[in-house]
N, C-alpha and C positions, 0 to 999 in steps of 0.2 A: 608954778606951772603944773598943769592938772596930767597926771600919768596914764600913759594910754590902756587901756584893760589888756591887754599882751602884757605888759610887763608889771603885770599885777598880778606875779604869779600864783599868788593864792585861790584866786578865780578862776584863772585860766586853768590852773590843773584842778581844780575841782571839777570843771566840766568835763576834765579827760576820764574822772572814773566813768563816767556815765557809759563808756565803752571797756570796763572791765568784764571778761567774761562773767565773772560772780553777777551784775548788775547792781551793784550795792557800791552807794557814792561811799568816798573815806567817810569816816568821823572825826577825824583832825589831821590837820597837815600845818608845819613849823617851817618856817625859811631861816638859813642860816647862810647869811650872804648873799651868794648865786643859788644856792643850794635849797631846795624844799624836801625837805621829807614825812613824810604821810603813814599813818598807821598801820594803814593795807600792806606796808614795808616796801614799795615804790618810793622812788625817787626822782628829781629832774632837776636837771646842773641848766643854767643858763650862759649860752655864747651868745654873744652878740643879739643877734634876733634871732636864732635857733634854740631850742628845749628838747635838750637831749634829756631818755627818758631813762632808768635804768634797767628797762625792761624789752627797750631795744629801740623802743619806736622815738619820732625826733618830729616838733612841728616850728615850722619856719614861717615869719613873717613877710607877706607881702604888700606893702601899703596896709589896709585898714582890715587884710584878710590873713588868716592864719591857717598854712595847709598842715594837712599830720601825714607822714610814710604810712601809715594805715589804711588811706585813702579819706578820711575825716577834713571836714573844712568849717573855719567859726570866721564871721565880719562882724565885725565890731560897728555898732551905731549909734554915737553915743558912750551915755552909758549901760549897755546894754549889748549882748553878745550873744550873736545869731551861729547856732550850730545847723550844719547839715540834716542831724538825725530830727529835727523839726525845734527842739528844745532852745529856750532862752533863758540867758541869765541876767539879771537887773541889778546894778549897786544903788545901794540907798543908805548913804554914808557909810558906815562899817558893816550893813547886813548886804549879802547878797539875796535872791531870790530868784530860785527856779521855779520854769513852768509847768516841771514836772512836779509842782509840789515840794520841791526841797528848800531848806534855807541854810545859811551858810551864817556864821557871828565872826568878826575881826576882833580878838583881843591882843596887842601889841602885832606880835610875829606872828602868831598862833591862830589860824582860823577854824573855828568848830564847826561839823555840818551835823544835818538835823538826823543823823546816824540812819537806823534802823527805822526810822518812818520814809527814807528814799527806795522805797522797791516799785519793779515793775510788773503790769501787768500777767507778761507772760514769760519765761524763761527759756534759756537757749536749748538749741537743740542736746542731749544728754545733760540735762540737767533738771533740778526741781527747787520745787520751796521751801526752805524750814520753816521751823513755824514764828519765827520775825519775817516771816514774808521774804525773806532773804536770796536767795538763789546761787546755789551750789551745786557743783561738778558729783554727776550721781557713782554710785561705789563704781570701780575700774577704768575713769576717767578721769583726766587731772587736767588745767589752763592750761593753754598752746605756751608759745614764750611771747608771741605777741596778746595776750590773755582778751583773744576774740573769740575764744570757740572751747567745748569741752573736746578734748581727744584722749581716744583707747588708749590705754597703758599698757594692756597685757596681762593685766592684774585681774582675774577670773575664780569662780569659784566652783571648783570640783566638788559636785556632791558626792559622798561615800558611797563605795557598791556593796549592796548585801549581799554575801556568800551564798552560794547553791546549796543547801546541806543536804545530807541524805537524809530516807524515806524513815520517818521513824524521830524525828530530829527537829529541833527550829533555832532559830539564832539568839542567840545573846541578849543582840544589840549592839556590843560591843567590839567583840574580838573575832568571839569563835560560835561554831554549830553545839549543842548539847543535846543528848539523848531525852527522850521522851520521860516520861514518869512508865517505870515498870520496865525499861529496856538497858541496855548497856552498851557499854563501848566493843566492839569486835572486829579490830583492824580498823578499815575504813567506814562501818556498817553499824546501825544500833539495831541489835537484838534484844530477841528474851532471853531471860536466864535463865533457860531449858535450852534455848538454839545455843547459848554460849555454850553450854555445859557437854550439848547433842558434839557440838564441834570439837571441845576438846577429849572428849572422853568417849563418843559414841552414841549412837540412840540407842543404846542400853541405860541412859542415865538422865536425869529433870534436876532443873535448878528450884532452888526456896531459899530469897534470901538471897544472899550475897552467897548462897553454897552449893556445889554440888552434891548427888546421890546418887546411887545407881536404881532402877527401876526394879517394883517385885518380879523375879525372875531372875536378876543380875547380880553379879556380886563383883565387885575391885579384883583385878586378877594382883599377880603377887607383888610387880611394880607398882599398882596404886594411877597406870596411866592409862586404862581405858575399865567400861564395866561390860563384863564379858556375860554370855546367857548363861546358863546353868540348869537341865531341859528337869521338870517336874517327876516326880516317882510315884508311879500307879501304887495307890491304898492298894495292899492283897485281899479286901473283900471286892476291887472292883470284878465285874465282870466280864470273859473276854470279845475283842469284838467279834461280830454275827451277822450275816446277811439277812438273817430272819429272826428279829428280836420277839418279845412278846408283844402284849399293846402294854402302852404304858399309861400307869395308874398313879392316884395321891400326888407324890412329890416327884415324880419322873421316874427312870429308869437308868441303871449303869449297864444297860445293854447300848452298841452301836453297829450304824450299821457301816459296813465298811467300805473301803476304797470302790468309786466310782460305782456307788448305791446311795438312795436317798430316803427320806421318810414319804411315806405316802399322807396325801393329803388327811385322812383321820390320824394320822402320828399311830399307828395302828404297826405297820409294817413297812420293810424297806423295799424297796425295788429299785431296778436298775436304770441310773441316769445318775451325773451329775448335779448336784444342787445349785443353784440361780438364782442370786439376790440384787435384789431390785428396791428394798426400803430401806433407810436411813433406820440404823440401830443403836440406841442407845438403852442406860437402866433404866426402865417403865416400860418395855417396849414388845411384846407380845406376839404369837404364834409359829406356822409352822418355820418361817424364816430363821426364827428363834433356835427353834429345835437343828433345823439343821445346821446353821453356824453355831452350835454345842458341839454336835455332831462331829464338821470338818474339822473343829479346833482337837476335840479327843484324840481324832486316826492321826492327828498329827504332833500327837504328843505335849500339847498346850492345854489340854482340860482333862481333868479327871473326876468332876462332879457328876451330879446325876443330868440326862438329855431332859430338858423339860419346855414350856413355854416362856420362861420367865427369863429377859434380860437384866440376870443380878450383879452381884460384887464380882463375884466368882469367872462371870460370863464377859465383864470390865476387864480384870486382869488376864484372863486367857487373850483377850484380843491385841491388847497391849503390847504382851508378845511375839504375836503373830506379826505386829505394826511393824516394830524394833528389828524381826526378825526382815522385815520386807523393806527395809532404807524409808519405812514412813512413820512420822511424829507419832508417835504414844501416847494417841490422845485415847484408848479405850472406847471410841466409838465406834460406827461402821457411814465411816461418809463415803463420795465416789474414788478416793484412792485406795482405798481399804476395799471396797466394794468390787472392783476392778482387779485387786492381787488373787479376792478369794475365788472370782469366777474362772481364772486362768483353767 
């Protein structure tokens, strides 16, 4: 007596992968007894005319049709078995044959299907295709328990945050922020190692190197923990200051003129006003601007060379002083902070 394709389980659960989420029929399914079990790691126990599945779902025979808890329906006609989702399976003594293209071989218990040549065309929603054409649950999704659908697991990926660092600073990659090339650590801040050295020792002092110094002008007071001024001692050939110098000739003049007098525009004679500077001074830097910041540096006990027009070494390190003395960086030039203390 010929067996109705229901209880030919090897068929019958064959056409049930075709509703696993994956979309991918088994590749082999084994009956032992009532029992079929399938590679996918699916199972299905047979009662009566019911096929409990081990994965939850259960289809039951009614006359020549088989409904599934899934909502899936197959009729049998023949031999040949008509699925819902349009698809037919056909026996042809121990091969099956779907219309999706798949084919199925009976050896004893054992039915092989044509594996990784059954994919479909398009895959479920959160899912894709390997490259066997396959269709799989995409990263943070996994099978339902009725394995119709891919659903969130909660499993998400946190991309790393890069740290903020400070101005002066860039990150690792890693861990942490790092100072610049030429800067260092200072608390929470990368400086120079002049600001390092300015912070802990005073703007009496410049970093070189990994070291501190104190600036010319400064020396280490007796503790060693800041560098203190040390104010310059007029040569006894200078000359004293004067409201009405000579003119001055050659290499300049050790005449000055004094508190709240200035050079007149030939550098000729002094007369009464304060000095007013308005150019950016550094060594190369020329005229009467020159002369008079010699000049204010002298009455003020920061120069003791000759007044002349020439921005030199000499005219460098008097200002320096002047900087150190005013809470501004020691850089020996004349910018707008330096420019601003001298016109007070």
């Amino acid at each position: 007596m010929k067996k109705t394709l229901i209880f030919i389980p090897i068929l019958f659960l064959l056409t049930l992968s075709a509703f696993n989420a994956n979309n991918v029929f088994a590749s082999s399914c084994t009956t032992y007894g009532n029992t079929t079990m399938c590679d996918d790691g699916t199972s299905y126990t047979q009662y009566g005319n019911t096929i409990m599945g081990s994965d939850g779902t259960s289809y039951t025979r009614y006359g020549n049709t088989t409904m599934g808890s899934n909502g899936s329906s197959y009729t049998q006609y023949g031999n040949t078995l008509m699925g819902s989702n349009g698809t037919t399976y056909t026996q042809y003594g121990n091969s099956i044959m779907g219309s999706d293209g798949s084919s199925y071989q009976t050896y004893g218990n054992t039915t092989m299907g044509s594996g990784g040549g059954n994919t479909y065309s398009t895959c479920p929603a959160n899912s894709s295709a390997n490259s066997s054409g396959k269709c799989s649950c995409n990263y943070g999704y996994s099978v339902n328990s009725s394995k119709t659908a891919c659903v969130y697991t909660g499993t998400t990926y946190t991309a790393p945050t890069t740290p903020t660092c400070p101005i002066n600073s860039y990150y690792d990659g890693v861990s942490s922020c790092k100072c610049n090339y030429g800067y260092t650590v200072s608390g929470s801040s990368c400086v120079t190692v002049t600001q390092s050295c300015q912070n802990q020792y005073g703007y009496g002092s410049y970093g070189s190197g990994s070291s501190c110094y104190c600036s010319t002008g400064y020396q280490w007071n007796s503790s060693k923990t800041s560098c203190v001024f040390t104010p310059p001692t007029q040569p006894s050939s200078a000359t004293n200051i004067t409201s009405s110098p000579p003119s001055i000739a050659g290499d300049g003049s050790l005449c000055y003129c004094a508190k709240n007098y200035k050079w007149n525009t030939a550098i000729n004679s002094c007369v009464f006003g304060s000095p007013f500077f308005t150019r950016y001074l550094s060594i190369g830097s020329t005229g009467s601007e020159v002369v008079n910041l010699k000049n204010l540096l002298a009455i003020k006990g920061l120069y003791t060379g000759y007044v002349s027009t020439a921005y030199d070494k000499d005219t460098e390190t008097a200002v320096s002083l002047f900087q150190a003395l005013s809470n501004i960086s020691p850089t020996g030039t004349v910018g707008p902070k330096t420019r601003a203390a001298l016109n007070k």
